[in-house]
C-alpha positions, 0 to 999 in steps of 0.5 A, spaced: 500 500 500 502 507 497 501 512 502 502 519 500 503 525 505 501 532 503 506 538 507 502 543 509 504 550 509 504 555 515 499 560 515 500 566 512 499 574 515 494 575 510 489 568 512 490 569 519 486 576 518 481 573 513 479 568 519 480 573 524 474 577 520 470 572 520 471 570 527 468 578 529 462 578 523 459 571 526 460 573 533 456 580 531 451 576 527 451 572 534 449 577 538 444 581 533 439 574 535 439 576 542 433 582 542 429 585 547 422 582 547 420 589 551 423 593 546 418 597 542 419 595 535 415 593 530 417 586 530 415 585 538 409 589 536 406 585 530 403 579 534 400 584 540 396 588 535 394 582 531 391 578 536 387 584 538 384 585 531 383 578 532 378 579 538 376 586 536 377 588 529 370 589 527 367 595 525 360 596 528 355 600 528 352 601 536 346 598 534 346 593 540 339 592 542 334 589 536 329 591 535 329 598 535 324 603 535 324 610 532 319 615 534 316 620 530 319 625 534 327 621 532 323 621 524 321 628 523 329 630 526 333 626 521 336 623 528 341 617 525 337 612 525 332 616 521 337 616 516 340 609 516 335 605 517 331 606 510 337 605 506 338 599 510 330 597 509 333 598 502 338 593 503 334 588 505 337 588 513 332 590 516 324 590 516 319 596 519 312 596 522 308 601 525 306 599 532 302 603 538 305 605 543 304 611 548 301 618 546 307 624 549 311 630 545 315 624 542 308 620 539 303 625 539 300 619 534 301 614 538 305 610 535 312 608 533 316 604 527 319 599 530 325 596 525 327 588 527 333 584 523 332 580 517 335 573 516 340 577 511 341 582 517 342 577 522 349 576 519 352 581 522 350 581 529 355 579 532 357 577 540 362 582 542 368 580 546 367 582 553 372 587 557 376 587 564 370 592 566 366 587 562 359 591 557 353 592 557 351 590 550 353 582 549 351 584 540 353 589 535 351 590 528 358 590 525 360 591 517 367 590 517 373 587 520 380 589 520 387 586 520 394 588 519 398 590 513 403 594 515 406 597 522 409 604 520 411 607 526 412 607 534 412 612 538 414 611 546 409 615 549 412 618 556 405 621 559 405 615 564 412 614 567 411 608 571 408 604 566 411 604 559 407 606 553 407 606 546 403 608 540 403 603 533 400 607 526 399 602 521 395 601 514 391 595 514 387 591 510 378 591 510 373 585 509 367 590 509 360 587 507 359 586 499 352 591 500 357 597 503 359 598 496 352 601 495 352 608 494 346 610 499 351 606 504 357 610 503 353 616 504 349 614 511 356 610 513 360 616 511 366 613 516 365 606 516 366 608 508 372 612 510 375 606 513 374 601 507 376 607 502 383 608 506 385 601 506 391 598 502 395 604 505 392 610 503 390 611 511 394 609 517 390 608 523 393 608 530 393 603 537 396 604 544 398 599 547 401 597 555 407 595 556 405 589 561 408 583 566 407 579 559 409 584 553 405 588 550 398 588 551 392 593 546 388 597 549 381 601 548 380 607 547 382 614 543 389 615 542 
């Protein structure tokens, strides 16, 4: 049997700083994995403001109480729901009837329309998830949900020095019901109309958050 030996040659100057470079950018690119999970960045953000769109991303309408009646006072003062419910009668969601109720200043007739959902209606008539302080209202008529597309920007909010804060503006995506292309829709929903036109990045909304024993935690409420 023939061996051969190959002869290694000394390192040379110039591959032993090759190696050295090496060295540092693994140990940099090891040290770029350990991040603060409390940091207030968009990575650390996303899922918190995910899950809470999840659970609370619907557009409702606080119409929480079916069926609603309207009273002739409410009609001859273009009130909301004088406004909304015949286009929403228009659109098959709800259905009228004239009911007696009690003579006053607001029945002077004695009577009110009463507005129930329809089958086509009840679709939309959602539970609504429950807060720390607990709701009044366990349904609403709800038009569209939300998610997230993109976190723009964070900024720290410093107005409460014990507890940390931040402020996500992001654009989003809409699955808004197929009869909020209506025009008559748009018109009587001018905001709900809004929201679904800003879609795809032409509006950012904004969420707060908390920052907890558990991560960052979406709060209710103006921001």
């Amino acid at each position: 049997m023939n061996l051969r030996f190959i002869q290694l040659s000394q390192p040379t100057r110039t591959s032993i700083k090759t190696l050295t470079s090496i060295a540092i950018v693994c140990a940099l690119a090891a040290c770029s994995t350990d991040h603060d999970a409390n940091a207030p960045t968009a990575e650390n953000l996303a899922a918190p403001l995910d899950d809470y769109l999840a659970q609370r991303g619907d557009i409702c309408l606080a119409m929480f109480d079916w069926p609603i009646d309207l009273t002739e006072a409410e009609a001859g003062s273009g009130a909301r729901h004088a406004v909304q419910f015949p286009v929403m009668e228009q659109l098959g969601l709800v259905r009228s009837t004239i009911v007696p109720a009690p003579k006053s200043s607001q029945n002077p007739d004695g009577a009110v329309k009463r507005f129930e959902l329809t089958e086509a209606g009840r679709k939309f008539y959602k539970p609504r998830p429950s807060s720390a302080q607990g709701t009044a209202h366990a349904n609403d008529f709800c038009v569209a949900h939300l998610q997230r597309e993109k976190i723009v920007d964070v900024k720290l909010d410093t107005s409460d020095a014990q507890h940390k804060m931040a402020v996500v503006s992001y654009t989003y995506r809409i699955d808004a019901a197929p009869w909020m292309q209506s025009a008559d829709a748009q018109r009587v929903f001018p905001m709900v109309a809004r929201i679904a036109n800003g879609a795809g990045g032409k509006l950012q909304l904004r969420q707060g958050f908390t920052l907890g024993d558990k991560g960052w935690v979406a709060h209710a409420g103006p921001v």
